[in-house]
Structure formats: structure tokens, C-alpha cells
C-alpha positions in Angstrom: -30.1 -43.9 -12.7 -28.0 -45.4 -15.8 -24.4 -46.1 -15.1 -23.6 -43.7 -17.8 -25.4 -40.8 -16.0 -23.6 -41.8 -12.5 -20.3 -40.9 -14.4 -21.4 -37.6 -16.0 -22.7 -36.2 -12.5 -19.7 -37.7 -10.9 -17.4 -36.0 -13.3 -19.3 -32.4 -12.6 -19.4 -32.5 -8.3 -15.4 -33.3 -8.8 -15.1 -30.6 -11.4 -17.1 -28.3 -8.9 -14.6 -29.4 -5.8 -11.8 -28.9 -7.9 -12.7 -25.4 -8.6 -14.0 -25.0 -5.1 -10.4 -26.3 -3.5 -8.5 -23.7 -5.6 -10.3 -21.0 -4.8 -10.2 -21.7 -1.2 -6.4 -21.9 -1.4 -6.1 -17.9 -3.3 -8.5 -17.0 -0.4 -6.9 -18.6 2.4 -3.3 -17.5 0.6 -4.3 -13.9 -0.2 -6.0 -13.1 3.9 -2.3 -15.0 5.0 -0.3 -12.1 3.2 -2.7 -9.5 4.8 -1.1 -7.3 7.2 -3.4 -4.4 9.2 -2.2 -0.4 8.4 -4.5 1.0 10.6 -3.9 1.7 14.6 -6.6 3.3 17.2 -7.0 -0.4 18.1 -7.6 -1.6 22.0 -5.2 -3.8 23.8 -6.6 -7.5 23.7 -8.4 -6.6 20.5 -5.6 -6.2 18.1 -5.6 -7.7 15.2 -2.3 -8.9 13.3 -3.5 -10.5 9.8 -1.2 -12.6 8.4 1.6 -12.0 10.8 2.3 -14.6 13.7 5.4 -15.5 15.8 7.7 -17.4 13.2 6.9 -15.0 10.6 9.1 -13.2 8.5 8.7 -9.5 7.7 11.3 -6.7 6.7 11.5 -4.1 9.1 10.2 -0.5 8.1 10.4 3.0 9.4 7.4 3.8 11.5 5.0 6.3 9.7 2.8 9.0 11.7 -0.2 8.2 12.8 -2.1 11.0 14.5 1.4 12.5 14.5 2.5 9.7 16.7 5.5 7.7 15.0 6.7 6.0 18.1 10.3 5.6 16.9 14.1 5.4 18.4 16.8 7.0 15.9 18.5 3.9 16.8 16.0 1.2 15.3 17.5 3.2 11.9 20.0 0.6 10.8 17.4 -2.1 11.1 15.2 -0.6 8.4 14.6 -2.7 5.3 16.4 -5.6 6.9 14.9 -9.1 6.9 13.9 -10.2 10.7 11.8 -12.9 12.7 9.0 -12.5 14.7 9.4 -14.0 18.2 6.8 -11.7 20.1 3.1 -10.2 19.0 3.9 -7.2 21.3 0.2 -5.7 22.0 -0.5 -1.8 20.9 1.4 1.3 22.0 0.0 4.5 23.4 -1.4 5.0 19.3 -3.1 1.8 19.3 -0.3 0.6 16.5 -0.2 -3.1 16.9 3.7 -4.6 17.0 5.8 -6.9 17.3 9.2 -7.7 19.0 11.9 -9.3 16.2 14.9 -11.6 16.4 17.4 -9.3 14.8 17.7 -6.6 17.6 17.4 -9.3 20.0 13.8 -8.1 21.2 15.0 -4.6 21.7 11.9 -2.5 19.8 8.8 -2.4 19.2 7.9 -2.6 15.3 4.3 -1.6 14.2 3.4 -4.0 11.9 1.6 -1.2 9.9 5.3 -0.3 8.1 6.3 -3.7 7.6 6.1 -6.4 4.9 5.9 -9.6 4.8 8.7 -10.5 1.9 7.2 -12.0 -1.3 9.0 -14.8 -4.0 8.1 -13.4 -7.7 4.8 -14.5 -8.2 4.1 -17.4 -11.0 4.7 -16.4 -14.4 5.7 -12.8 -13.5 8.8 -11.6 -14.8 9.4 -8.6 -12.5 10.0 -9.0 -9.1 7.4 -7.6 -6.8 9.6 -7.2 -3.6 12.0 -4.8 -1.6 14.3 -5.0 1.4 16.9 -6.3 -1.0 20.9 -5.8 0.0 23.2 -3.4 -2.8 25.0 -5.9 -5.0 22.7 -9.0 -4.3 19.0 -7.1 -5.7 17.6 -8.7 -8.5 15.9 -7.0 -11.8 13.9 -10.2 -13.1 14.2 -10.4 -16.7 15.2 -6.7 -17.3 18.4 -5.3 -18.8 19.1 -1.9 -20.3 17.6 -1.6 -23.9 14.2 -3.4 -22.5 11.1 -1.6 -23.0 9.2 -0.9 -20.2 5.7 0.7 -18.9 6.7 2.4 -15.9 4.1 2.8 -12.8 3.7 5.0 -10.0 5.5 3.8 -6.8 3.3 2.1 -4.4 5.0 2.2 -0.8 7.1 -0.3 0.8 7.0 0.0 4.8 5.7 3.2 4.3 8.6 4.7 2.2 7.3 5.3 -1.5 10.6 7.2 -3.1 8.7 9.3 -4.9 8.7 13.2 -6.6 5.6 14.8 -8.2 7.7 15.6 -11.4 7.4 11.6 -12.2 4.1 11.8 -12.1 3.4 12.7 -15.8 5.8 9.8 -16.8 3.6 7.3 -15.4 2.1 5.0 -18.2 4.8 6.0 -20.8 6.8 3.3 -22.4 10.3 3.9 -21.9 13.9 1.9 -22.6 16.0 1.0 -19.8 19.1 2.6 -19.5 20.6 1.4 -16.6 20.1 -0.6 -13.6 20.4 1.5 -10.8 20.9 -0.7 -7.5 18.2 -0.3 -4.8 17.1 2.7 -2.6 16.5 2.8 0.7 13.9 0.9 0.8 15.9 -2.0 -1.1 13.6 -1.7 -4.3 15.8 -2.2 -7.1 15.3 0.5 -9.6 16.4 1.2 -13.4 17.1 4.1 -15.4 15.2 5.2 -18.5 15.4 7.7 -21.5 12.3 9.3 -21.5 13.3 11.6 -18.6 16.6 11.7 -19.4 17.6 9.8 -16.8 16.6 11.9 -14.0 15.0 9.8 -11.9 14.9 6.2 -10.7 12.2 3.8 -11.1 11.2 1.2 -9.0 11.2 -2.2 -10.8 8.3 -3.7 -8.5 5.7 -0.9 -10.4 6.2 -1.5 -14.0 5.3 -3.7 -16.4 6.9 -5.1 -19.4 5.4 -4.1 -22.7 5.7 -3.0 -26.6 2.7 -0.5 -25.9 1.3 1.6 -22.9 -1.8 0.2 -21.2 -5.2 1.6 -22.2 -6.2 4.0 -19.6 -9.0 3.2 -17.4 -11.9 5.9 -17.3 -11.6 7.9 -14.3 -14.3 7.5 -11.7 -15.4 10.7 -10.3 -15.1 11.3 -6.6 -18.4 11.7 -4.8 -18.9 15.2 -4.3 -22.7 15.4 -2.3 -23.1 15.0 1.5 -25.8 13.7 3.8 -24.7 9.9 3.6 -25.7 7.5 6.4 -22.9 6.1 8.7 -21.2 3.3 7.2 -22.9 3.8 4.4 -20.6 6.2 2.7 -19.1 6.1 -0.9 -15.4 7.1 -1.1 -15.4 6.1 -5.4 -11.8 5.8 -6.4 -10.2 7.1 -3.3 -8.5 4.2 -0.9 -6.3 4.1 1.5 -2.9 5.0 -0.4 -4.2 7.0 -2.8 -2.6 10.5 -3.7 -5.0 13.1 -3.3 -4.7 17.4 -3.6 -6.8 19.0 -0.7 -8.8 21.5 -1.0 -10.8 23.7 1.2 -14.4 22.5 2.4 -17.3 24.0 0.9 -20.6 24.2 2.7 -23.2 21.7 3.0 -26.5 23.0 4.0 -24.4 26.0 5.8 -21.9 23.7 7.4 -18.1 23.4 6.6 -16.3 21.4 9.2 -13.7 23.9 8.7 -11.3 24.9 11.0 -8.5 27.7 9.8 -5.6 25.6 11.4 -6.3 23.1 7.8 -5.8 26.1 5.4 -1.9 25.7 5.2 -2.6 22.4 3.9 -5.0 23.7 1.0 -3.5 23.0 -2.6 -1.1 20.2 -1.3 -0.7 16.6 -2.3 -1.4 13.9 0.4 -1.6 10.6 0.4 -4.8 9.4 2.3 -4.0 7.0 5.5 -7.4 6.2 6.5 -10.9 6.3 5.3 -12.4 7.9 8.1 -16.6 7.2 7.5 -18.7 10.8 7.3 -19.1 14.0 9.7 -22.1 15.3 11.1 -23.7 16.7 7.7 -23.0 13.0 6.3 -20.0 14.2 4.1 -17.2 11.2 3.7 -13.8 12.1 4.8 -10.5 10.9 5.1 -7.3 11.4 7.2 -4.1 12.2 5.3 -0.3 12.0 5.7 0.9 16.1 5.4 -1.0 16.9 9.2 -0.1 13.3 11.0 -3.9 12.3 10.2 -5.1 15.5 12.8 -7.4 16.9 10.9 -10.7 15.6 8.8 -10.7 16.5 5.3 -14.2 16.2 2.9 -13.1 14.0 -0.4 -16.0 16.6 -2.4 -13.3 19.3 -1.9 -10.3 17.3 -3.1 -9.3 16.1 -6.3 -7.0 13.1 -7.2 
């Protein structure tokens, strides 16, 4: 092979290991901030994603699962607070992995499902990302009142999203800042904004800055026919997270999975905690926050 030829197919393996070396740094960076929401797990076979003993995470208020929240009133004045991990603490009776911290000197057990692990601003992003901030030290990035923003739904911090259904048709609207409003709860710094008036506050961690709304995506319909195989079902845009209304099951071949107890949920809004695979007529379903994830609900009867 001529010399020159050497160098061009040296030049393209390193270009390829360059690209290879990056990409295996966003994966191996993207699985480390990973952190499991789910419980039902078995002692010894817990999993803890990114989370290990030296690890940081800000502390969150445990959320039901199967209307088991496995919580002390006194862990309270821990929430939102910055702690280390000195313990990976097995599962309780829910199958919630957790962990022990340094802060309350090993007192409680934490699921890891409500917490976070804390997050710098990303690269190039002018809006911080992050809560669990402290009144008087939060920081707003690069806003200040008379910026225009896009303002997004809320997407939930250790489980707490601060959020009323009246914002909802608000979301995607640009707006101008008003006012920084300090943090919630949560410590999510949040703004005020004129096209509501002012009424309610705005998490700076779900908007974007902008001179015109985003384009809408097209909506994806959710699946609405039954008879899927086992782990082979199709949930379209519905994941874990998302805000749902349920509605009442409709028959499939004669069968409803229906019991009457659900019916006091019919017409609410939910947020969906688990993807829960498909029934016996092969109908997806999910579990959902309003019943403490008790019952089964079809996602052909809901709409988003």
C-alpha cells in the first residue's frame, strides 16, 4: 500500500475512535445519572442505577406506591435538602429500594425512587435544570424580569411537580418575566409572568428561552385495540410521568376488566407511575397516582 494511502485510512480508524470514545462517554454519563422509579423489586435483586455509597442525591418526599409511602412525619425537614449516601439500604416491605444518608445520621430509610441526583447546568444551557436549592441562594441562569420566555409543563422533582390544571393551557405560550419568585418546596426557583397575570409560578428548570413558541409536535394517538402479546405491547405516547384523564373500560370481545370500586376515578387526571404490560384480553394498561397504583386502568379508555 502507498504511504499516502497508510495516512488516509489512518486518519479515518482515528476519526471513527474519536467518534466512538465520545459516544461511549454520553452513554456511560447518561446510565450514571439514571436512578430506578419503580419498586416490587426482591431483596438481593435491587437495582440502584447511578446511585452508590458516596453519592449525592437531594432528599424527596416518598410517593405511593401501591398506596404504600413508607414515611415518618419526621423525615419532613429533610426534604429537598442535599445529603450523602453512606448505606444502599436493601427494599422495604413495597420492594422500594433505599438508602441510608449522612444528614440524619443514618436515621431513615429514603427510596431512591423520590430522589435526585443534583445536576450542574448543562453546557451551553442557560437555564438551570436543577432543584433542592435554599431561599436567597437559588439561581435563575440568565433570566431577569422583562426576558421572554416559553414556559413548560412542570416535570416532577422527588416526586413533587407543583402543579394546577389551570396552567395547563399556558404551556407553550411565550410570556415576559415579571418577577423572580424564590423557590417552592421543592427548591425549584420559579418566575412570574404576564400572560396569566401573575397567578401562578413557573418553574425555571421547564422553560425555554425564546422570541417565538416552539412548533408543536403532532400528537401521536394512543393505541386504542387489544389482544397484544405480553411484552409485546404498544403504550404510543404514554410513559411513565405522563398526565393522563381515565376513563371507563370499554369491552373487548365481552370483557372489561372493570371493577365498580375504579368508577370514582372516571373523568380524573392522573399521572401514570408504571407501565404495567397487558391484561388477559391483551389490552396495555398502566397504574396511576389518584388510587396508590391499586387498580389497572386500559390506556384505549383514557385520553392524554
Amino acid at each position: 500500500m502507498r504511504e499516502g494511502r497508510r495516512r488516509e485510512v489512518a486518519a479515518v480508524v482515528g476519526a471513527f475512535a474519536v467518534i466512538a470514545s465520545v459516544w461511549l462517554a454520553g452513554a456511560s454519563d447518561a446510565s450514571a445519572q439514571f436512578v430506578p422509579r419503580h419498586c416490587g423489586m426482591r431483596g438481593g435483586t435491587e437495582t440502584y442505577g447511578g446511585i452508590v455509597v458516596g453519592s449525592t442525591v437531594v432528599l424527596g418526599r416518598h410517593t405511593a406506591w401501591a398506596g404504600d409511602t413508607n414515611w415518618d412525619g419526621a423525615m419532613e425537614r429533610f426534604v429537598g435538602a442535599s445529603a450523602v449516601v453512606t448505606q444502599l439500604s436493601g427494599v422495604d416491605t413495597a420492594g422500594c429500594p433505599g438508602v441510608r444518608v449522612s444528614l440524619d445520621g443514618g436515621t431513615y430509610f429514603w427510596r431512591i425512587r423520590d430522589v435526585q441526583l443534583p445536576m450542574a447546568v448543562a453546557p451551553g444551557d442557560p437555564l438551570p435544570r436543577y432543584c433542592g436549592m435554599s431561599a436567597g441562594a437559588e439561581s435563575y441562569g440568565v433570566l431577569r424580569p422583562g426576558m421572554r420566555v416559553v414556559l413548560g409543563r412542570h416535570t416532577a422533582w422527588g416526586g413533587d411537580v407543583n402543579w394546577a390544571g389551570e396552567m395547563e393551557r399556558f404551556v407553550g405560550a411565550l410570556a415576559t418575566i415579571t418577577r423572580l419568585d424564590g423557590v417552592d418546596t421543592a427548591g425549584c426557583p420559579g418566575m412570574r409572568v404576564d400572560v396569566d397575570g401573575g397567578s401562578y409560578f413557573w418553574r425555571v428548570r421547564d422553560a425555554q428561552l425564546g422570541a417565538v413558541a416552539p412548533p408543536m409536535p403532532m400528537p401521536v394517538a394512543i393505541p386504542t385495540w387489544c389482544g397484544m402479546p405480553s411484552g409485546g405491547e404498544t403504550y404510543g405516547p404514554i410513559v411513565v410521568g405522563s398526565w393522563i384523564v381515565l376513563g371507563a373500560h370499554s369491552p373487548w370481545n365481552g370483557d372489561t376488566n372493570w371493577a365498580p370500586e375504579m368508577g370514582r376515578f372516571v373523568g380524573q387526571r392522573a399521572m401514570v407511575t408504571q407501565l404495567s404490560g397487558s391484561d388477559t384480553a391483551g389490552c396495555p394498561g398502566v397504574r396511576v397516582n389518584v388510587d396508590g397504583g391499586e387498580f389497572f386502568w386500559r390506556i384505549r379508555d383514557m385520553r392524554m
